[in-house]
C-alpha positions as CSV (number, residue, x, y, z in Angstrom):
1,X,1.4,30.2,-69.9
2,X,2.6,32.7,-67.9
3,X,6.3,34.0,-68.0
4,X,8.4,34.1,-65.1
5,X,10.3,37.4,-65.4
6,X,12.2,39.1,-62.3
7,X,15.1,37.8,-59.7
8,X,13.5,34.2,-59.9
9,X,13.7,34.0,-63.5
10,X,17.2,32.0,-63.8
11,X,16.3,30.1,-60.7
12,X,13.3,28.4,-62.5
13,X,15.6,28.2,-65.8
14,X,18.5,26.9,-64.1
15,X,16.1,24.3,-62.3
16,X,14.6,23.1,-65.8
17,X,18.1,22.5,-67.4
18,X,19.1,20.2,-64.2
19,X,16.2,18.2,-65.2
20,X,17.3,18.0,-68.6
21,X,20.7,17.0,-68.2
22,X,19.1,13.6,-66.0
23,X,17.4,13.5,-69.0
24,X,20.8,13.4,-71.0
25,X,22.2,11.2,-68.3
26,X,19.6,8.4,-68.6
27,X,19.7,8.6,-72.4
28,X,23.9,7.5,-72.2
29,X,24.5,11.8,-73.5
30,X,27.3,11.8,-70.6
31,X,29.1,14.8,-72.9
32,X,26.0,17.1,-73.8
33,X,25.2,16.3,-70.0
34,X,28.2,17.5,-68.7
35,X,27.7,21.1,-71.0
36,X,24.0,21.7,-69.9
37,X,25.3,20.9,-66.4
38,X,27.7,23.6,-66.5
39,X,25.0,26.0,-68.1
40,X,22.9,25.3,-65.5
41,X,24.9,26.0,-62.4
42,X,25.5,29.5,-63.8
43,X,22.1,29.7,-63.6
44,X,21.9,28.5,-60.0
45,X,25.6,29.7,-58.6
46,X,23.8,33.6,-57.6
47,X,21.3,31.8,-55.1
48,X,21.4,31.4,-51.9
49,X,21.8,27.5,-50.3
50,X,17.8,27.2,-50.0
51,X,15.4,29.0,-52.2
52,X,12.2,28.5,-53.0
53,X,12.5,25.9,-50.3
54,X,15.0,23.7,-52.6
55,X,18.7,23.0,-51.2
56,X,20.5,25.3,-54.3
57,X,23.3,23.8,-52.6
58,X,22.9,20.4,-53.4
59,X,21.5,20.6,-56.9
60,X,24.7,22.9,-57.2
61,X,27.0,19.8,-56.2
62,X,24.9,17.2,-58.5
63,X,25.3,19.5,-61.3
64,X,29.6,20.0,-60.5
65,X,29.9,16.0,-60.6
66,X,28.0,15.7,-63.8
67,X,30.2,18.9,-64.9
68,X,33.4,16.5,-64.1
69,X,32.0,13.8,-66.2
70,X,30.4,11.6,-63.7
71,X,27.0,10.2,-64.2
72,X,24.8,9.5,-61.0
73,X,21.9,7.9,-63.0
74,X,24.7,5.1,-64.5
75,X,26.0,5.1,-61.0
76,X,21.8,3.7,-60.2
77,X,22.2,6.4,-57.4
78,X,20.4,9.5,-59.1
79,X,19.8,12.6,-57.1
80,X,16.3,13.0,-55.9
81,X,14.9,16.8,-55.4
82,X,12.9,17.4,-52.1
83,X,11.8,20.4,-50.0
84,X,13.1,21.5,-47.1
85,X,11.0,22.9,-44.2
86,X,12.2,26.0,-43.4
């Protein structure tokens, strides 16, 4: 497996620890959600809106809710990723 080193590095990272904390969310792990959450949009906060086709933006405001203690998948509303055409 190749390593994803350079300006896109936390992107990617930031990217795989959203998906883990819908992970934490659907397993009822609303307070290790709410950590990785935070973690994660650290990770994300330096991009710009859309990168890599992928509204940073909205994964950004997903990840401040969990952050606040609210859980989407509970809610049976859970964030869904998509691309954007440029």
């Amino acid at each position: 497996m190749a390593e994803t080193t350079g300006e896109q590095r936390d992107f990617y990272k930031g990217l795989i620890q959203t998906a883990a904390v819908f992970l934490k969310l659907q397993q009822g792990k609303s307070d290790p959600a709410s950590r990785l959450a935070l973690r994660a949009a650290s990770h994300l906060e330096k991009y710009p809106s859309l990168c890599e086709r992928i509204s940073v933006k909205s994964v950004l405001d997903w990840l401040q809710d969990v952050g606040r203690g609210r859980n989407l998948v509970a809610e049976g509303n859970p964030p869904r990723l998509e691309l954007v055409d440029k």
